[in-house]
C-alpha positions in Angstrom: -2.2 29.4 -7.3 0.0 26.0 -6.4 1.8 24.8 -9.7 1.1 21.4 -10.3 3.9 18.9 -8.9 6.1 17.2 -11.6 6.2 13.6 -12.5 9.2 12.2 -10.4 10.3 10.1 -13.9 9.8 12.6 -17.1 9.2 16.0 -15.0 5.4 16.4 -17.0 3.4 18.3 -14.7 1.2 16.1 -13.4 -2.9 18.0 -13.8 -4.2 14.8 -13.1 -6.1 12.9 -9.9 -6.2 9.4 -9.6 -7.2 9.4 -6.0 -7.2 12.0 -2.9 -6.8 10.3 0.1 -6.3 13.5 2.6 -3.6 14.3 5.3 -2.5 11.0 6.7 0.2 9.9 8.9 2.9 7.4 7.9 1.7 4.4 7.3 4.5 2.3 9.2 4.8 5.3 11.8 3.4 3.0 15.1 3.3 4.8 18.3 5.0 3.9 21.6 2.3 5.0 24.6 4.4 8.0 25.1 4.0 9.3 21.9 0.3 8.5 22.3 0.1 10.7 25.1 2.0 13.7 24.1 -0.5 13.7 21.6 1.7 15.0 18.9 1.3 13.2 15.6 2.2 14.4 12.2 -0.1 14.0 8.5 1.3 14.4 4.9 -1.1 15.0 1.7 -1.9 11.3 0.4 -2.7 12.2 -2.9 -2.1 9.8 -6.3 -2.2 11.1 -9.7 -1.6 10.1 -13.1 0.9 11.5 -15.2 -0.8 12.0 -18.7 2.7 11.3 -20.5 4.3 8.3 -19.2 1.7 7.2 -17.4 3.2 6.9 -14.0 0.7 6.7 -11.2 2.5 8.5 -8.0 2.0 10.1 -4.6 2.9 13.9 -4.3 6.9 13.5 -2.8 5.7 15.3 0.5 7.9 12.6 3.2 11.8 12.4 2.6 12.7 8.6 2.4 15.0 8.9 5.5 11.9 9.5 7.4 10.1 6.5 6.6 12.4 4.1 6.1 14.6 4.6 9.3 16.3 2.8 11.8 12.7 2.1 13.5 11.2 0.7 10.6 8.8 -1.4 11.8 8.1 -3.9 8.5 9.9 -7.4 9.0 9.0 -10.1 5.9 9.9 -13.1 7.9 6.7 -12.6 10.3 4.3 -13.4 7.0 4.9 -17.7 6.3 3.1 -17.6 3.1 6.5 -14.8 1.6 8.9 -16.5 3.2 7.3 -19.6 1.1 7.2 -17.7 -1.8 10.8 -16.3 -1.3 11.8 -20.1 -0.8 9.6 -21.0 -4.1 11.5 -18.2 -6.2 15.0 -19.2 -5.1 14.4 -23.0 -6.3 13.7 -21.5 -9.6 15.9 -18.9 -10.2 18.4 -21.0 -9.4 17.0 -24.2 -11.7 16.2 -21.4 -14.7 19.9 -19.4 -14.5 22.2 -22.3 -13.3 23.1 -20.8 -10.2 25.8 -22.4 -7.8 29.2 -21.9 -5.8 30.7 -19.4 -8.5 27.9 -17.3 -8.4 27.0 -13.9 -7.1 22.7 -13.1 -5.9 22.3 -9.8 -5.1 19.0 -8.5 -3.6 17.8 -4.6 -2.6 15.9 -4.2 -0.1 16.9 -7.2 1.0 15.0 -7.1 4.5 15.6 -9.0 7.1 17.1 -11.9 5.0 13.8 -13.4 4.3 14.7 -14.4 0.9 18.8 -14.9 0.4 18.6 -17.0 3.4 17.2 -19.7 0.3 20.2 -19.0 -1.5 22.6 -19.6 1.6 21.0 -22.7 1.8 22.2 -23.4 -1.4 26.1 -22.2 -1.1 25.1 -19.9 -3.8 27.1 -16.5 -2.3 24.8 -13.8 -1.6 24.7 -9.6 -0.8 21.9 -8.0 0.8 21.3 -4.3 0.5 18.7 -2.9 2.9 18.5 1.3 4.0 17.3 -0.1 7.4 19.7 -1.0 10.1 17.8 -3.0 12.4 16.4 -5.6 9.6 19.5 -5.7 8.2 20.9 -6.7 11.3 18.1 -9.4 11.9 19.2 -10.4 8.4 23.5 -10.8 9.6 22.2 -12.8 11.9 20.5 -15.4 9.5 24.2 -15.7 8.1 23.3 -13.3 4.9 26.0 -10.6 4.6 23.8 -7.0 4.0 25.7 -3.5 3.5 23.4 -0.9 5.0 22.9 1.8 2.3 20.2 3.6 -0.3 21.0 1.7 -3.4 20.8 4.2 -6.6 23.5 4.9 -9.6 25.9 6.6 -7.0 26.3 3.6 -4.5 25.7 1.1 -7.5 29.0 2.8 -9.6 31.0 2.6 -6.2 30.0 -1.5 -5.4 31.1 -2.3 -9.3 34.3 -0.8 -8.8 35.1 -2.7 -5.7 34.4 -5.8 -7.9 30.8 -6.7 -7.2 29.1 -8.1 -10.0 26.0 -10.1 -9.8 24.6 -13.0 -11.6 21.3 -12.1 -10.9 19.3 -9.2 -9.0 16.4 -9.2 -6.9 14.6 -5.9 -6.2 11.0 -7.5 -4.5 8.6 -5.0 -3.9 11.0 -2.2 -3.8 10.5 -0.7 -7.2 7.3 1.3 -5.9 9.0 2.6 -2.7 11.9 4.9 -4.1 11.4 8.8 -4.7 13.7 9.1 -7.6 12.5 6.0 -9.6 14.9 6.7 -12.6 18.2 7.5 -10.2 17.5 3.8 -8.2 17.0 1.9 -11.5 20.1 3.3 -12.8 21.9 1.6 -10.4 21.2 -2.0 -11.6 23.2 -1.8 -15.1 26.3 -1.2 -13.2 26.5 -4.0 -10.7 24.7 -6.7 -13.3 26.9 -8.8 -15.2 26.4 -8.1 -18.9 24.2 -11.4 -19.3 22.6 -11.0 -15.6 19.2 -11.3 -15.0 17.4 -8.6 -12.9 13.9 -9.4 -11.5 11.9 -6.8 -9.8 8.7 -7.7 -8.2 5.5 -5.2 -7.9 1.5 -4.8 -7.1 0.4 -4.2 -10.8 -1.5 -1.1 -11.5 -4.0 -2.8 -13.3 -5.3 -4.8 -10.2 -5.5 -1.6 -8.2 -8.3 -0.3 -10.6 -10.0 -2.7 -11.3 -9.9 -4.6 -7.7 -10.4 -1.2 -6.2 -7.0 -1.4 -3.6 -6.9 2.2 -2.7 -5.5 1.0 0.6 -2.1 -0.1 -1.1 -1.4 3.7 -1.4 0.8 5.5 1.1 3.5 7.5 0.9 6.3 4.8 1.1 4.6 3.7 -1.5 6.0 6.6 -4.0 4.6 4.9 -7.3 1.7 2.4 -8.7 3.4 0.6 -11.7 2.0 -0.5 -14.6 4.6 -2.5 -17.7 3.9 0.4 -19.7 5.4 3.0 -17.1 8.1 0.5 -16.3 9.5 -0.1 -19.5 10.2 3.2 -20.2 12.3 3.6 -16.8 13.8 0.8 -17.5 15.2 1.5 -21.3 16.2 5.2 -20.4 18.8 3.4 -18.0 20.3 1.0 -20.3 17.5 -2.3 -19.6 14.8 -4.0 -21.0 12.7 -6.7 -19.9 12.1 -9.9 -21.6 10.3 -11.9 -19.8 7.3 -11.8 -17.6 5.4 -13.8 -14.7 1.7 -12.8 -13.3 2.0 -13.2 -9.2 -0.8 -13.8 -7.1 1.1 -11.7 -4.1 0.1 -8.1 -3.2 -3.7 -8.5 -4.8 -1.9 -9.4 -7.7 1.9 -8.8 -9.2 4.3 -8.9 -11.9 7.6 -10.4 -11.7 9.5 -8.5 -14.8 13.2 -10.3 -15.8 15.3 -7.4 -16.9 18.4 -8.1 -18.8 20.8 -5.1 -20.8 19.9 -3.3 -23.8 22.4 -5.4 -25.8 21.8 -8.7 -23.9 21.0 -11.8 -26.1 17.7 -13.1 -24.6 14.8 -13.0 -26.7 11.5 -11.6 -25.7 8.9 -13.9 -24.4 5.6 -14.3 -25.8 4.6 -14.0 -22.4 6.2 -10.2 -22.1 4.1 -9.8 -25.8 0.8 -10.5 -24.1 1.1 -8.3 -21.0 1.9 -5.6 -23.1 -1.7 -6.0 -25.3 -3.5 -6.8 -22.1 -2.5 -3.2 -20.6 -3.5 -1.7 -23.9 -6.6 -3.1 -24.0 -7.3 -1.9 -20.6 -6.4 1.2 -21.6 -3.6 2.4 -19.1 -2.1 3.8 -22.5 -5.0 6.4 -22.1 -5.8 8.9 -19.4 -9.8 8.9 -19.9 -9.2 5.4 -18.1 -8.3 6.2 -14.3 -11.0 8.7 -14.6 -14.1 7.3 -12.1 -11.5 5.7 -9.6 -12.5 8.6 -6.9 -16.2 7.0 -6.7 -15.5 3.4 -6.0 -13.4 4.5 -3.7 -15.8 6.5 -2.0 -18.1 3.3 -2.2 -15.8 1.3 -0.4 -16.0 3.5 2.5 -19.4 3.9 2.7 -20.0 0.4 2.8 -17.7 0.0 5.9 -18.7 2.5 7.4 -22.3 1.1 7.7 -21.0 -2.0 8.4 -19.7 -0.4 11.7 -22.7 1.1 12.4 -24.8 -1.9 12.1 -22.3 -3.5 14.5 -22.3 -0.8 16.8 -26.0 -0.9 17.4 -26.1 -4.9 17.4 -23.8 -4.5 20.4 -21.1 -6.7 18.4 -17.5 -5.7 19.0 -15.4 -5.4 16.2 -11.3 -5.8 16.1 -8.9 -6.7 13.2 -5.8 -8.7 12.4 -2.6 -7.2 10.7 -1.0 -4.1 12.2 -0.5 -3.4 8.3 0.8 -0.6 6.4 -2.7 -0.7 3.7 -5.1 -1.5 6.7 -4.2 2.2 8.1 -4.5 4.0 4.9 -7.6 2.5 4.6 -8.9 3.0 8.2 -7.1 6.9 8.5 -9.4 7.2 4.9 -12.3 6.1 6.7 -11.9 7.9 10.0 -12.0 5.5 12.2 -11.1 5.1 15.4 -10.3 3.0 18.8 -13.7 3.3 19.8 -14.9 1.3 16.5 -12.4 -1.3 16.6 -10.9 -2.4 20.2 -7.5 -3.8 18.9 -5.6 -5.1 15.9 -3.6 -8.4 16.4 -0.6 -8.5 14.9 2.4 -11.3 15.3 5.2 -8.9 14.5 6.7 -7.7 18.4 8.0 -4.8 16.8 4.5 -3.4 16.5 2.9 -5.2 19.7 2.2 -2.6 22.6 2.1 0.2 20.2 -0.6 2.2 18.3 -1.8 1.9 14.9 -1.4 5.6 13.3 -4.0 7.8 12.9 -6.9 5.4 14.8 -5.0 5.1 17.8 -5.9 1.2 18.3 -4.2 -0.6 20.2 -1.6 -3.6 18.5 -2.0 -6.8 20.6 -0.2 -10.2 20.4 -2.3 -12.7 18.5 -2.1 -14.7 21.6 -4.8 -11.7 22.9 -7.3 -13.0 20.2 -9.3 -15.5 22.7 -9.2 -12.8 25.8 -11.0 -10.4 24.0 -13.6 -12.5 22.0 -14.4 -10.1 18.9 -17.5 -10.7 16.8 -16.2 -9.5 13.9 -12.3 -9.8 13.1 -11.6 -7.4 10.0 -8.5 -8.9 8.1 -6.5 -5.9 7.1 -3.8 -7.7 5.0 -6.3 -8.8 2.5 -3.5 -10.3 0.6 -3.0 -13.0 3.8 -6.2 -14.1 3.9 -6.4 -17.5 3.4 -3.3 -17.8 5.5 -4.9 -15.7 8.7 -8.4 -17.7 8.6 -6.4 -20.5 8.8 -4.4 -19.6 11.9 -7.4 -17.9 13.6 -10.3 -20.6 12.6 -10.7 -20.7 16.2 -12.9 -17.4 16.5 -15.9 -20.2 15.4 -16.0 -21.2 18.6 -17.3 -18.1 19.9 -19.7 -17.2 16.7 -16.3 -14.8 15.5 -16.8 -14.5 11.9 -14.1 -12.6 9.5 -14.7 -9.6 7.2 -12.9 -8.1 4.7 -13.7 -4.7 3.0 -12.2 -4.2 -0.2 -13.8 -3.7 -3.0 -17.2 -4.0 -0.6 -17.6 -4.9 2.9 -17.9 -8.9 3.4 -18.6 -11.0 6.3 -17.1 -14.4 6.0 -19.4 -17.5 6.6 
């Protein structure tokens, strides 16, 4: 009989199941046509549970980090407007709220491609980017944002600080979710924050994913689904706490947590105060409560599926925007395949003449979106939705309508 895997933060063996999503292939892992052809592809368990003591929700560690996160890496943030907007929006306050300028020091992992300490460049405010990925990093030199190419985690953390990098204020956006040892990467931050830095990390809040049913935000980069409760206990077993929080409306709904030192001076918001009662009342504190998640899952499939049925026999053809890293856990989960959906458009040329994972559909330039004339355009990155009806609004003139699917299947007037 298999053990049960530990939980990757307080080693409880983890006997719980939020979700099984079955074998699946990288999310981000798009093939080239040769790859297509040798017809060699390979699947990892995507299966979340719950731990029942700290209340961590996690995939089973089944894909090293190196392997995802190489230098193919396929994710650039500067192809989505609407983050670059928000990355703009966040650098005008952070800088406003913490009095940034000249003298100061903004240091972002998982920095990208640049997308968001180009804001503070703008500003003369000096910057660091540290990104694992060599080929966003380099987009990211190019924007004139200096970016060390390394895993950040206590090691790599105790070896900047001694070459005298200190920082007024850390970003970690969306990054917080995506490391294997979640209490090793978070110990990093107390050594290269200043003693009365600010640390803000950005991430998909658990609560949404339950109750909003987005089962498709689950893949293996994707190592955890955080909640405040399972954060702040990271966070204090390495020296932080957070005092302040904001709700997002990125990602289906985020947090943005402000960290500062155990000892730091700054006084708990009210803001932090209500979070923390919210969750409570939810009951994340409780494992009874992410019991029932494996049926609306289940429902959301269903309804999809016969959503491509009816559209099958109605002759309509059927594509989708957003060559994105939830769309394919979503489509692997509902087995679909090429013949179901003729293409997905995506602006990124990284992913263009490529295959999504697992459904094999082909990933066309948006420009292809008139040649082909879908009926139905399923918008994968349900997140950029208003954003991608607004770029596309020309699919009216053919009768093209768009659909979502999450938490049910919806066509779009």
């Amino acid at each position: 009989m298999t053990s049960a895997p530990l939980c990757r933060f307080c080693r409880t063996p983890l006997t719980h199941t939020l979700v099984d999503l079955g074998d699946q292939p990288l999310a981000n892992s798009y093939l080239t046509p040769e790859q297509l052809a040798a017809g060699v592809e390979a699947a990892y368990p995507l299966h979340a549970r719950v731990c029942h003591a700290c209340f961590l929700v996690q995939v089973d560690d089944v894909v090293p980090a190196e392997a995802i996160f190489d230098e193919g890496y396929a994710y650039f943030s500067s192809y989505s407007a609407s983050w670059v907007e928000h990355a703009r929006r966040y650098a005008e306050a952070m800088t406003e709220r913490f009095g940034l300028g000249p003298e100061s020091l903004v240091v972002e992992v998982a920095s990208n491609d640049g997308y968001l300490l180009q804001h503070f460049v703008a500003k003369d405010v000096p910057v660091l980017g540290i990104e694992p990925t060599a080929n966003t990093a380099e987009a990211a030199r190019a924007r004139g944002v200096p970016t060390e190419v390394v895993f950040f985690n206590a090691e790599t953390a105790r070896q900047m600080a001694a070459r005298g990098v200190r920082a007024d204020l850390m970003a970690a956006n969306n990054v917080l979710a995506h490391v294997p040892d979640i209490a090793g990467f978070v110990a990093g931050f107390q050594h290269v924050l200043k003693q009365e830095g600010v640390l803000t990390f950005e991430f998909p809040h658990l609560l949404n994913l339950i109750e909003k049913v987005q089962f498709d935000t689950i893949y293996h980069e994707h190592f955890s689904y955080l909640s405040l409760l399972a954060v702040e206990q990271v966070l204090r077993a390495n020296g932080l706490r957070p005092f302040d929080v904001e709700l997002l409306p990125t990602h289906g709904g985020s947090l943005r947590l402000f960290v500062c030192h155990l000892g730091s001076g700054r006084e708990e918001t009210q803001a932090l105060r209500a979070l923390r009662a919210r969750e409570q009342a939810a009951g994340l504190d409780r494992i009874e409560t992410y019991d029932g998640f494996t049926p609306r899952v289940e429902a959301v499939r269903t309804s999809f599926l016969k959503f491509l049925e009816d559209a099958e026999v109605e002759g309509k053809r059927v594509a989708a925007y957003g060559a994105a890293a939830k769309g394919n856990t979503f489509l692997n989960y509902c087995g679909v395949t090429a013949r179901q959906i003729v293409a997905a458009f995506d602006a990124n040329p990284a992913k263009q003449g490529r295959f999504l994972p697992g459904s094999h559909v082909p990933i066309l330039a948006p420009s292809e979106v008139p040649r082909i004339k879908p009926d139905f355009l399923l918008i994968l990155p349900w997140n950029l939705k208003d954003e991608i009806r607004a770029q596309l609004s020309f699919i009216d003139g053919w009768g093209g309508r768009f659909v979502t699917a999450s938490p049910e299947t919806q066509v779009i007037a």
